[in-house]
C-alpha positions as CSV (number, residue, x, y, z in Angstrom):
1,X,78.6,152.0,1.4
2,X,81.1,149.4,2.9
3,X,82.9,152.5,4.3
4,X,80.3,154.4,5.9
5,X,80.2,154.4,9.6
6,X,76.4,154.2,9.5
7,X,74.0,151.5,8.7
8,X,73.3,151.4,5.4
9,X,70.3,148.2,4.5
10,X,68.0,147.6,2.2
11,X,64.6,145.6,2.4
12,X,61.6,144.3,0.4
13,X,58.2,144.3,0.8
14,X,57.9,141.6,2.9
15,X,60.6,143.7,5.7
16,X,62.9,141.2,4.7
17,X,66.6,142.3,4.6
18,X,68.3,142.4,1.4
19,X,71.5,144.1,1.8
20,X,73.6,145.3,4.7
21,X,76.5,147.2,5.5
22,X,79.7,146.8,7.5
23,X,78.5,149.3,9.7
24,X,75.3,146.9,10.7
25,X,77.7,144.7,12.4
26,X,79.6,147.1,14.7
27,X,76.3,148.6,15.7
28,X,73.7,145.9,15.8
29,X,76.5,143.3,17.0
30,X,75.7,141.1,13.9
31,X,77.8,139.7,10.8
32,X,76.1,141.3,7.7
33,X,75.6,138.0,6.2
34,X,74.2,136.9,9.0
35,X,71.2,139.7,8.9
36,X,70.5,139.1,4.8
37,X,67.5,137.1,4.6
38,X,65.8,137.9,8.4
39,X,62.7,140.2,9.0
40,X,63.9,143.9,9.8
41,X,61.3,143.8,12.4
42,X,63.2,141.3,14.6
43,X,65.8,144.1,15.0
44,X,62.8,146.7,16.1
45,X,63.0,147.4,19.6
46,X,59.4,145.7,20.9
47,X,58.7,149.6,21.8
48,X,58.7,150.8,18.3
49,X,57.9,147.6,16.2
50,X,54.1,148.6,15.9
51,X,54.9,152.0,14.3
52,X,58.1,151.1,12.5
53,X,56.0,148.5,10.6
54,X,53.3,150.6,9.9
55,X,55.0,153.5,9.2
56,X,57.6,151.6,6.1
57,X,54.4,149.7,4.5
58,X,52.7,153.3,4.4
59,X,56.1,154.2,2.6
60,X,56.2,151.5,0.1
61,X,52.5,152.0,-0.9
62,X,52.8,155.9,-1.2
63,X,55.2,158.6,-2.2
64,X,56.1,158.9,1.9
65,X,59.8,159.1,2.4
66,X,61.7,158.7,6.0
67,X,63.4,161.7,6.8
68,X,65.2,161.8,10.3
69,X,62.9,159.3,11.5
70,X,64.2,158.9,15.0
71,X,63.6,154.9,16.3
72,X,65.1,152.4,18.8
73,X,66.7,148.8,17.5
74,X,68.0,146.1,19.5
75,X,71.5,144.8,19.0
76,X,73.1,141.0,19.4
77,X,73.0,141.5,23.3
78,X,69.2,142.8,23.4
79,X,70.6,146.6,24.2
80,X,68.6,148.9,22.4
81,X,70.2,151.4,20.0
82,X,68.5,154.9,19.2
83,X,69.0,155.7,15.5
84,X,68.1,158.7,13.5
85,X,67.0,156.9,9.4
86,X,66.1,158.6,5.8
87,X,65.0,156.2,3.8
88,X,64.1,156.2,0.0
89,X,62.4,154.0,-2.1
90,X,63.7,151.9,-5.1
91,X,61.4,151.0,-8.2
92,X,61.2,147.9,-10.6
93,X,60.4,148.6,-14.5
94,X,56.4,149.2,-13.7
95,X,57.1,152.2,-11.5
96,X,56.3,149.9,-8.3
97,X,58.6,150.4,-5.3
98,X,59.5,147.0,-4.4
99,X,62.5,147.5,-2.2
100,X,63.5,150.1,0.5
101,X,67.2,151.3,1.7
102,X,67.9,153.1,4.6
103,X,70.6,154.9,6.4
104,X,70.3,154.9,9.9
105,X,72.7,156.9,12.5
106,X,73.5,155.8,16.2
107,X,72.6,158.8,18.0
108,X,72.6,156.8,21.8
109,X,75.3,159.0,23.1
110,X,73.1,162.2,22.3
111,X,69.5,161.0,23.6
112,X,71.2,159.9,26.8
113,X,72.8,163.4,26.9
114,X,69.9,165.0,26.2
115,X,68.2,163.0,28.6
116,X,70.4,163.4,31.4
117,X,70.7,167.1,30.5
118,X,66.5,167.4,30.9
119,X,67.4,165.4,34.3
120,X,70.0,168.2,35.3
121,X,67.2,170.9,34.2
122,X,64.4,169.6,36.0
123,X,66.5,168.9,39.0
124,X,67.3,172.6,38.9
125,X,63.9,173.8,38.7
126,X,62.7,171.6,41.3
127,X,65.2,173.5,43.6
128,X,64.8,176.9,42.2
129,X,61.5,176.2,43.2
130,X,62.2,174.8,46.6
131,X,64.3,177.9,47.3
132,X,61.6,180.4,45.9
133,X,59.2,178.6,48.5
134,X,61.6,178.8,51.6
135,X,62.1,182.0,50.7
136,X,58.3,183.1,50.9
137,X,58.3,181.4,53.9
138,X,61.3,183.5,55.4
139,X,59.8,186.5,54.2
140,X,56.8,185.8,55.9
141,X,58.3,185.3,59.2
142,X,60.6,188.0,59.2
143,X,57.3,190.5,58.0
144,X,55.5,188.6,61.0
145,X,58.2,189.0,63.7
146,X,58.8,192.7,62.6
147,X,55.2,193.7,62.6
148,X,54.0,192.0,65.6
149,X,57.2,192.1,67.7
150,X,59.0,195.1,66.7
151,X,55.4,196.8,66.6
152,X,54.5,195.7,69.9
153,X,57.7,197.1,71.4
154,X,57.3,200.3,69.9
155,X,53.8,201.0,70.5
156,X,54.9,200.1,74.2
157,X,57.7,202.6,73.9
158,X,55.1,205.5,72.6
159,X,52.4,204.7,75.8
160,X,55.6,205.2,78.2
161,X,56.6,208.1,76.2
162,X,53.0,209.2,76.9
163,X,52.9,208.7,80.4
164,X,56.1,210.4,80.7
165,X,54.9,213.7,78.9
166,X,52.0,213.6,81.2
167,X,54.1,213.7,84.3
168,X,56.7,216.5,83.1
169,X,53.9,218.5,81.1
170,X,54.2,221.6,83.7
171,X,57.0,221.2,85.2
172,X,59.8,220.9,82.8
173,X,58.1,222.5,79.3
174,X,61.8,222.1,77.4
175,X,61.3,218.3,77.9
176,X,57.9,218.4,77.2
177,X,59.0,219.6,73.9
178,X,61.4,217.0,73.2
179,X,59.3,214.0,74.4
180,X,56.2,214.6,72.1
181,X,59.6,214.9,69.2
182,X,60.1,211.3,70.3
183,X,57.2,210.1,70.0
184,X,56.2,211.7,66.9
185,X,59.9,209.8,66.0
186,X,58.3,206.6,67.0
187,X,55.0,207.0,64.8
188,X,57.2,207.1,62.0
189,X,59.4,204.3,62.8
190,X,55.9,202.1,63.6
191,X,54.8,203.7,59.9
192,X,58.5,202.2,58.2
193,X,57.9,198.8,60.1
194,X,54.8,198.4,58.5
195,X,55.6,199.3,54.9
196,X,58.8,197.5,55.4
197,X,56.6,194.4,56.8
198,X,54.2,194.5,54.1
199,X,57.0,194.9,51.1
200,X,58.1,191.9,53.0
201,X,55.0,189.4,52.8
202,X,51.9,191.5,52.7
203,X,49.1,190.4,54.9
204,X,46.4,190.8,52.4
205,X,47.7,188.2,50.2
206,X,47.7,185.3,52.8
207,X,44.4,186.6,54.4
208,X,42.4,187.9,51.0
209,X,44.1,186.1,48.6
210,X,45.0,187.0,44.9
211,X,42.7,189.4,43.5
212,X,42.5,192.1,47.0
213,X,46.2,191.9,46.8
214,X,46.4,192.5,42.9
215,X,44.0,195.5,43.7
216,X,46.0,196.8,46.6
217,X,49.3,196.6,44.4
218,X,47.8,198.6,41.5
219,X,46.8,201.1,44.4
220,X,50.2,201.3,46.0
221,X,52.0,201.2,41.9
222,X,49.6,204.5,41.5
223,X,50.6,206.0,44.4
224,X,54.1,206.1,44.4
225,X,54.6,206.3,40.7
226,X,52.0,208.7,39.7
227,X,51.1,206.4,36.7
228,X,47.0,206.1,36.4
229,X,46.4,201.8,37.0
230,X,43.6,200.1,35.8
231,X,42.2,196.7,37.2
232,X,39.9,194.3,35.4
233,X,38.6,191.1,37.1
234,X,36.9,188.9,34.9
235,X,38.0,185.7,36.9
236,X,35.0,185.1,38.5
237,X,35.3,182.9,41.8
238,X,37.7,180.9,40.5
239,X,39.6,179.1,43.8
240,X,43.5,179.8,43.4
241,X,46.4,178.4,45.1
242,X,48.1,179.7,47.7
243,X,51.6,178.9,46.0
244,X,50.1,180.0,42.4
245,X,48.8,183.5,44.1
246,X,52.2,184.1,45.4
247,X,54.4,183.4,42.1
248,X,51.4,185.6,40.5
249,X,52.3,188.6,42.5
250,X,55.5,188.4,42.8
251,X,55.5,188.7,38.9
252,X,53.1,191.4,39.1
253,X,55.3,193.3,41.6
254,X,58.3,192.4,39.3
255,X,56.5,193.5,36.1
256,X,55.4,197.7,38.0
257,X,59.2,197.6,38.7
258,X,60.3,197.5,35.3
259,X,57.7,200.0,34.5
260,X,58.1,202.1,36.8
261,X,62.2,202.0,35.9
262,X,62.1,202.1,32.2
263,X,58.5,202.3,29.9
264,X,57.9,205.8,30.4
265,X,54.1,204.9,30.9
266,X,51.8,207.0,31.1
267,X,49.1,204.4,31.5
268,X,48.9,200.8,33.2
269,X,46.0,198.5,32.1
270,X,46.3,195.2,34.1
271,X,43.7,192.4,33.4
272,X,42.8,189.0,34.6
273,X,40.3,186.3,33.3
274,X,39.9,182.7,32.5
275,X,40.2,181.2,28.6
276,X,40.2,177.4,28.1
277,X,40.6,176.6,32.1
278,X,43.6,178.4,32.0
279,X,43.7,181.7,34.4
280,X,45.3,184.7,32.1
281,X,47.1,187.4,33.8
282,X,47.9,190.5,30.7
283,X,49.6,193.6,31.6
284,X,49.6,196.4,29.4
285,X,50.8,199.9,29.6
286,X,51.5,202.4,26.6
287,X,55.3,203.4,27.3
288,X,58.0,203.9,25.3
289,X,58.8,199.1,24.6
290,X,61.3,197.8,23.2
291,X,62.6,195.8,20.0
292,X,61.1,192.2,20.9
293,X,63.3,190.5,17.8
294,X,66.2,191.8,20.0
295,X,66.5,188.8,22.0
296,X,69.3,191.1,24.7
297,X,66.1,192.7,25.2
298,X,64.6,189.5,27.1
299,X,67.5,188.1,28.8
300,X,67.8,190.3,31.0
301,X,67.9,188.8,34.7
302,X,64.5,190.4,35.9
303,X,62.6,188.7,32.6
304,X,64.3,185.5,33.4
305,X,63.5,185.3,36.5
306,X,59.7,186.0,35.8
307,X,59.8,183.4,32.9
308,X,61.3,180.7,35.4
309,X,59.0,181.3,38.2
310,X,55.8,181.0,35.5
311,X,57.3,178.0,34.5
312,X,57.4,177.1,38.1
313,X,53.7,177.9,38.5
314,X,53.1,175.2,35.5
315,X,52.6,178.2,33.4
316,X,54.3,180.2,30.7
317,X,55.1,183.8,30.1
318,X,55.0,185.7,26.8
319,X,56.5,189.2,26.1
320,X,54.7,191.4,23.4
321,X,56.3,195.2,22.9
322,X,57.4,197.6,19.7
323,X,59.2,200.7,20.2
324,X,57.4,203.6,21.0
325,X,53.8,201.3,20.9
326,X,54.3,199.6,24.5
327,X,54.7,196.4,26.2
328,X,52.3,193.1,27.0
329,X,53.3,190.6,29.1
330,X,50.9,187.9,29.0
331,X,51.2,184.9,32.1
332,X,48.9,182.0,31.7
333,X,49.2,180.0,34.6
334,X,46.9,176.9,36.2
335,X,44.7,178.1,39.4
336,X,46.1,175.2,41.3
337,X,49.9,174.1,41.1
């Protein structure tokens, strides 16, 4: 006991120390001697006394034993010391438990790593999340400038194109011919500035909001995959954030990708309703999955990423899928952030 380099006391009934250890004095700051015969509770930080009292008379009057019972005491200098105890009981001749000894660890240098690690992690999603929301913004000025600029320019260049054909219709017919090339040219280009404007930031989500551009995005996944896309809305007219509708979609978006790349689908089923106050956003299709307990299987960067942006929404992400039965991904998320 003397050579153990944690706290090893003992108590009564009454919290009153009995015994103590070596140890008590190089982490408490006290002589041992000096702690026989006081209340425990006066080395209890004020936090914790309440519970710590409760908690050992609860012990000696049942069969309760500590186990990792994490608590904070105060040493000679009034610093408080986070200790990790197991405690057992000791009994007199009638079967009563009349004293208590516990061994208590210093585990101060871990909480305060842990803590300033949870410091360093929510300081990093507080700028992932900064970054995701300048980002947005970006994209939706770039998506602005190239639709109404570029657009403008090139619907100016098509009316001069026009004008021009008009002019050199009958005289020159081999220009003719080339000019109405150029500005078939130019409806295409005005076509790719849209769909690269709308890939971008697309307009239906800031002007609709969440559930058009949900329904546009299983029309355009439908389209260009070939993979039949079902919609269900039973959200109601539940108000949703701007910043929540945006980390929704972009999930959504990321979520058709990975279909579209690797389930071998041949069936999308996306649905969307409330439970509890919590919005639920499931989508399901019947490809070819994956082995969930195969944890390479979802830490893969695209799955990251959509986990940490739910979190960022104040939300969580789950993952459901079984080889050959399919995948569900399952985002609850608050409608405001």
């Amino acid at each position: 006991m003397e050579s153990s380099k944690d706290m090893i006391w003992t108590i009564d009934r009454n919290n009153t120390v009995v015994f103590a250890n070596k140890a008590c004095q190089e982490i408490l700051g006290w002589d041992s001697s000096l702690l026989i015969g006081r209340n425990f509770m006066s080395f209890v930080a004020e936090g914790d006394r309440e519970k710590v009292n409760h908690d050992i008379q609860h012990a000696f009057n049942s069969d309760k034993q500590f186990q990792d019972y994490q608590s904070r005491v105060l040493n000679r200098d009034g610093k408080e010391v986070t200790v990790i105890t197991n405690m057992v009981g000791q009994f007199d001749s009638t079967g009563r438990k009349v004293l208590m000894t516990g061994t208590s660890r210093d585990i101060s240098a871990r909480v305060q790593a842990e803590k300033e690690l949870n410091e360093k992690n929510e300081q990093l999603q507080l700028l992932s999340s900064y970054l995701q929301t300048i980002r947005e913004e970006e994209r939706s000025h770039i998506s602005r400038e190239i639709h109404d600029e570029l657009g403008q320019l090139l619907t100016g260049l098509k009316m001069d194109l026009a004008w021009l054909n008009k002019r050199i219709l009958e005289k020159d017919p081999e220009c003719t011919t080339k000019v109405k090339e150029m500005i078939a040219i130019v409806d295409e280009t005005v076509k790719s500035v849209r769909k690269i404007a709308t890939e971008l930031r697309p307009g239906i989500l800031d002007d609709l909001g969440l559930i058009p551009a949900i329904e546009w995005q299983c029309s355009e996944f439908e389209k260009k995959s070939g993979i039949p896309c079902e919609f269900i809305n039973s959200i109601g007219d539940v108000e949703i954030d701007k910043s929540v509708s945006t980390g929704v979609f972009r999930i959504l978006q990321e979520t058709f990708t990975n279909i579209a790349r690797h389930s071998a689908a041949s069936q999308v089923q996306i649905e969307l309703f409330v439970q509890k106050g919590v919005c639920i956003l499931n989508i399901k299709d019947n490809g070819i999955g994956f082995d969930n307990a195969n944890d390479a299987n979802l830490k893969t960067l695209g799955l990251i990423g959509m986990k940490e942006r739910a979190i960022m929404l104040g939300g969580s992400l789950t993952i459901q899928s079984k080889q050959q039965a399919g995948t569900t991904i399952s985002l609850k998320f608050p409608s405001k952030n």
